[in-house]
C-alpha positions as CSV (number, residue, x, y, z in Angstrom):
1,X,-163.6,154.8,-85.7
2,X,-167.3,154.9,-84.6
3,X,-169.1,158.3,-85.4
4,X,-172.7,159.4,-84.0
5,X,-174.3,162.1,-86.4
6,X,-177.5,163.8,-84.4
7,X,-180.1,165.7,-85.8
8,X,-182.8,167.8,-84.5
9,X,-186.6,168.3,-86.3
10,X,-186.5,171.7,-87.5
11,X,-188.8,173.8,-85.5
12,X,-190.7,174.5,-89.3
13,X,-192.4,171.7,-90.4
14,X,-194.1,172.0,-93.5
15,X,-196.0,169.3,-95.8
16,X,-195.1,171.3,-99.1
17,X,-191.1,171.0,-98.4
18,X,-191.9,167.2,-97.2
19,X,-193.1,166.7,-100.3
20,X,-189.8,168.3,-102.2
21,X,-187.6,166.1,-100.6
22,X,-189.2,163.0,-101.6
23,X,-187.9,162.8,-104.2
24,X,-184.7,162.6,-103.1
25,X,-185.1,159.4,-101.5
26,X,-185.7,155.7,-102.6
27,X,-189.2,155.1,-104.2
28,X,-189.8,152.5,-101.5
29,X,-188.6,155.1,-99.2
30,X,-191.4,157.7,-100.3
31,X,-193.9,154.8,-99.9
32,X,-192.9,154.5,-96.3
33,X,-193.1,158.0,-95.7
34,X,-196.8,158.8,-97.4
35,X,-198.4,156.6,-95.3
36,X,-197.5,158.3,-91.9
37,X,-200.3,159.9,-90.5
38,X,-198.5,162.5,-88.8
39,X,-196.0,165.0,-90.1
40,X,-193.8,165.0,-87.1
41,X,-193.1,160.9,-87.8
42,X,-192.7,161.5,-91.5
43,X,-189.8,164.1,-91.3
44,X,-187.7,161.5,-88.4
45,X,-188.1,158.7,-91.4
46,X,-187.1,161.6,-94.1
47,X,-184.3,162.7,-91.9
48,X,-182.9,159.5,-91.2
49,X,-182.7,158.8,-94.7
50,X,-181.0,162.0,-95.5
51,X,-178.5,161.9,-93.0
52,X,-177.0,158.8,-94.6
53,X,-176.5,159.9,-98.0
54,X,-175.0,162.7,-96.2
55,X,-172.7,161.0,-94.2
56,X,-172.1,159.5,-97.4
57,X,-171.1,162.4,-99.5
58,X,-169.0,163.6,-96.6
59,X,-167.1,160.9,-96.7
60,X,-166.8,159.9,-100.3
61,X,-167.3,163.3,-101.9
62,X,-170.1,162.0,-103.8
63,X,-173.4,159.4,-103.3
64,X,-173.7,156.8,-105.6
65,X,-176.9,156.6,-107.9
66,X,-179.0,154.1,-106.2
67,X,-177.3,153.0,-103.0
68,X,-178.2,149.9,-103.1
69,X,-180.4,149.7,-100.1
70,X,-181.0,146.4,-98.7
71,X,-182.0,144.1,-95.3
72,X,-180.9,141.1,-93.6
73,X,-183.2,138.7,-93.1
74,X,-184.0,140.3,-89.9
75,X,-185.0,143.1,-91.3
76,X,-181.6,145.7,-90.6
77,X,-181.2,147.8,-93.3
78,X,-177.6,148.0,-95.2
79,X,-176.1,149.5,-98.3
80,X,-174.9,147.1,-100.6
81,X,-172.8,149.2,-103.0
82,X,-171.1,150.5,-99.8
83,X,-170.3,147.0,-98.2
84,X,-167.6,148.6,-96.6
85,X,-170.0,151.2,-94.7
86,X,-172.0,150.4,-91.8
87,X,-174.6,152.5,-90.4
88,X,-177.5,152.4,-88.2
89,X,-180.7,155.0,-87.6
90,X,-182.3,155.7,-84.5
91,X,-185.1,158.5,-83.5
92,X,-187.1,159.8,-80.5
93,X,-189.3,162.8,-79.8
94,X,-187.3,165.6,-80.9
95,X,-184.4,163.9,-82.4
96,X,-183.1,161.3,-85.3
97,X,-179.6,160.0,-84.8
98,X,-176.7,158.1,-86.9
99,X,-173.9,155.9,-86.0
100,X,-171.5,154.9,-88.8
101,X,-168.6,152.5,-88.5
102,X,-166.6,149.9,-91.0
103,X,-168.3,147.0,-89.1
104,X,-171.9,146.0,-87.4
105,X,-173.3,149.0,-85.6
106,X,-176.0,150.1,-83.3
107,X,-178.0,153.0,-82.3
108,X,-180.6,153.8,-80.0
109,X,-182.3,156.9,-78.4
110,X,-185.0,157.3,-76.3
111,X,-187.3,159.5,-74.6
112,X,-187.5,159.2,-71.4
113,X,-191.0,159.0,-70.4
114,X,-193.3,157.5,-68.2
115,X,-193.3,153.8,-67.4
116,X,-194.3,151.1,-64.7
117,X,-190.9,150.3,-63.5
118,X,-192.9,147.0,-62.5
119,X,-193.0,145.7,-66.3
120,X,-188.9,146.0,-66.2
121,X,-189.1,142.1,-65.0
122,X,-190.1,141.0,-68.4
123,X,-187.6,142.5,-70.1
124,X,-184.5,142.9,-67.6
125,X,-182.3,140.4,-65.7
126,X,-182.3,140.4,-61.9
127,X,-179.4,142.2,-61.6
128,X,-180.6,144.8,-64.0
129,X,-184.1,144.9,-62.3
130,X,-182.1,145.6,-59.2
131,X,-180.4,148.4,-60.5
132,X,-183.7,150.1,-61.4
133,X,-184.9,149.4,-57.6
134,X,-182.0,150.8,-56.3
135,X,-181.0,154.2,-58.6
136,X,-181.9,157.3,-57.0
137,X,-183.6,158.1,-60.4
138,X,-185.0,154.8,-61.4
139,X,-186.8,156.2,-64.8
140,X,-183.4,157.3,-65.7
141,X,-181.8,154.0,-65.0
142,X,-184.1,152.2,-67.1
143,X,-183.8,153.5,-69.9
144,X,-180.0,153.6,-69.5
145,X,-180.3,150.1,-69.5
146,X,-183.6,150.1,-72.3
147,X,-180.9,151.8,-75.1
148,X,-177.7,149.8,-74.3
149,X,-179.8,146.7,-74.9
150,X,-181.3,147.7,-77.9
151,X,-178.1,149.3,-79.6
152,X,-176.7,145.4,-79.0
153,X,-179.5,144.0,-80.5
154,X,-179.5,146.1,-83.6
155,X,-175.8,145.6,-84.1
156,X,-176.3,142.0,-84.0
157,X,-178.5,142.8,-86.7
158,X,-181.2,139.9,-85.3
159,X,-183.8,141.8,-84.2
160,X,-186.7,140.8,-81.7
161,X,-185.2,137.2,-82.4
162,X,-182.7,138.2,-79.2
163,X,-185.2,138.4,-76.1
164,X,-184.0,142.0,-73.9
165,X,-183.4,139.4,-70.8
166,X,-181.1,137.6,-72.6
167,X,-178.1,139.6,-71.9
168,X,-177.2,141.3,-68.7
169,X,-175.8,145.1,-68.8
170,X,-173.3,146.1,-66.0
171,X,-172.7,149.9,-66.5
172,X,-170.0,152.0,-64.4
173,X,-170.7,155.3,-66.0
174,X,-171.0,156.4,-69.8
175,X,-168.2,154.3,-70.4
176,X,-167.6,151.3,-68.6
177,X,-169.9,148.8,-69.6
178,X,-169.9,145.1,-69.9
179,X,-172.3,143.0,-71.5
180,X,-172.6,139.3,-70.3
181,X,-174.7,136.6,-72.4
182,X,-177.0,135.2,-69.8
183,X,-177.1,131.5,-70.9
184,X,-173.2,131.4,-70.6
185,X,-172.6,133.3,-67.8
186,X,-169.8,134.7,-70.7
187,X,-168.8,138.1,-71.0
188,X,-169.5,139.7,-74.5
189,X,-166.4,140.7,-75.6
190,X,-166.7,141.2,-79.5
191,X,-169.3,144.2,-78.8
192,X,-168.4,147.1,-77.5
193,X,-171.3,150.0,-76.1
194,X,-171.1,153.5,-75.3
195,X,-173.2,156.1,-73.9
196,X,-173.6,159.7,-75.3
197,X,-175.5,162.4,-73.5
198,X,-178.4,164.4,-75.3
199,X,-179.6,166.4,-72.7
200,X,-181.5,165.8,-69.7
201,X,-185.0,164.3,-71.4
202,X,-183.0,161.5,-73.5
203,X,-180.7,158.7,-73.3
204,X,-178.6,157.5,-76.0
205,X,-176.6,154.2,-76.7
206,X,-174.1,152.9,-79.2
207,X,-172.8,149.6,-80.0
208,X,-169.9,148.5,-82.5
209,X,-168.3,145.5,-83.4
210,X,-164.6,144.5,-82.9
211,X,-163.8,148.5,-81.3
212,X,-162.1,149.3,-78.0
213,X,-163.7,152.3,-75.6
214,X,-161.0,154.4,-77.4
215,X,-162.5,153.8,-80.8
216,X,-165.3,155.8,-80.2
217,X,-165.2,159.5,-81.2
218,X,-165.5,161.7,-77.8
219,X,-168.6,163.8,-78.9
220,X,-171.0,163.4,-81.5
221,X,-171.4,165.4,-84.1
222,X,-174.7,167.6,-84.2
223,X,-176.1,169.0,-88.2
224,X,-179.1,171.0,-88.6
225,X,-182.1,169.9,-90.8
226,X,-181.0,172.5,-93.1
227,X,-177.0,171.6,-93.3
228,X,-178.1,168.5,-94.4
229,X,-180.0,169.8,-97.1
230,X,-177.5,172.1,-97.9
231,X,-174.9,169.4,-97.9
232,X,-177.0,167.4,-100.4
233,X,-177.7,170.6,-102.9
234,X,-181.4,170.2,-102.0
235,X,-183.5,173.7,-102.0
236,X,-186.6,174.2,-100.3
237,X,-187.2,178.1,-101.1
């Protein structure tokens, strides 16, 4: 079963309870985190990190010490004393997102925001580009198409090596989408994407290996910053 966990930044952001839950995440994950500028960016890399371990204790009743974290050689992050658990983090303006799953996932949201619809040809097929021309909210159907590409490419787990224009999205709805490998002209069966709404300001895809439309859960699940702490013991006060 694939599950989406989304989280929202606390409307209270404060450097002093930043600081607090550092240390409950990796050293090399602290280092990441100090160096953002700004506080908004620093709590969506927090988060992220949070929401796994508590994913994690949902599901196993405890985290390990040390999970093990790892990456490809592509850079996608795993856990390797949970080689049985798959996750991938996404985050965008307001929001940080998880999908979990016992195979290769992806997950991306994005804000939807001004763009040159123009600069879609360099990263979108024909058909695609068409799409765009032709949807009575272009914006909107770019950045369908924008997420359902990138939650491929981070299931994949290849990164940037996998140019956008490489595969073609065909979307009927939230649900019905097919993914076609452009060189081949051959339908991308092993993956399987699906859309979940937000609200009106974001769109939001996921991709899973080896699942069927029917293996994704209905509606994600949505924690508050402070059920997550909460569900990890941590106290701020």
């Amino acid at each position: 079963m694939v599950e989406l966990y989304i989280c929202r930044l606390p409307v209270k952001k404060e450097e002093s309870d930043l600081n607090k839950l550092l240390v409950h995440v990796s050293i090399e994950r602290q280092s990441r985190i100090k160096r953002l500028v700004k506080l908004d960016d620093a709590y969506r890399s927090l988060i992220g990190d949070l929401m796994v371990r508590f994913v994690l204790k949902e599901r196993y009743g405890s985290v390990k010490e040390g999970l093990g974290w790892r990456t490809n050689s592509f850079g996608k992050p795993f856990l390797s004393k949970y080689p049985m658990f798959h996750y991938n983090i996404s985050h965008s303006g307001e929001y940080v997102v998880c999908a979990m799953h016992d195979a290769e996932v992806g997950v991306d949201i994005e804000k939807i925001g001004p763009f040159d619809l123009q600069l879609a040809k360099g990263f979108f097929t024909e058909e695609e580009y068409k799409q765009v021309l032709e949807a009575e909210d272009g914006l909107s159907s770019f950045y369908d198409i924008w997420t359902l590409k990138e939650s491929y490419i981070k299931a994949i787990g290849k990164g940037l090596s996998i140019p956008l224009h490489s595969l073609n999205v065909r979307r009927q709805g939230m649900e019905s989408i097919q993914l076609t490998d452009v060189h081949s002209n051959v339908p991308i069966t092993d993956f399987t994407c699906r859309q979940y709404m937000v609200d009106s300001e974001y769109r939001l895809a996921v991709c899973a290996y080896q699942v069927s439309a029917e293996s994704f859960k209905d509606q994600h699940r949505s924690v508050t910053f402070h059920q997550i702490c909460e569900g990890l013991n941590i106290i701020l006060e």
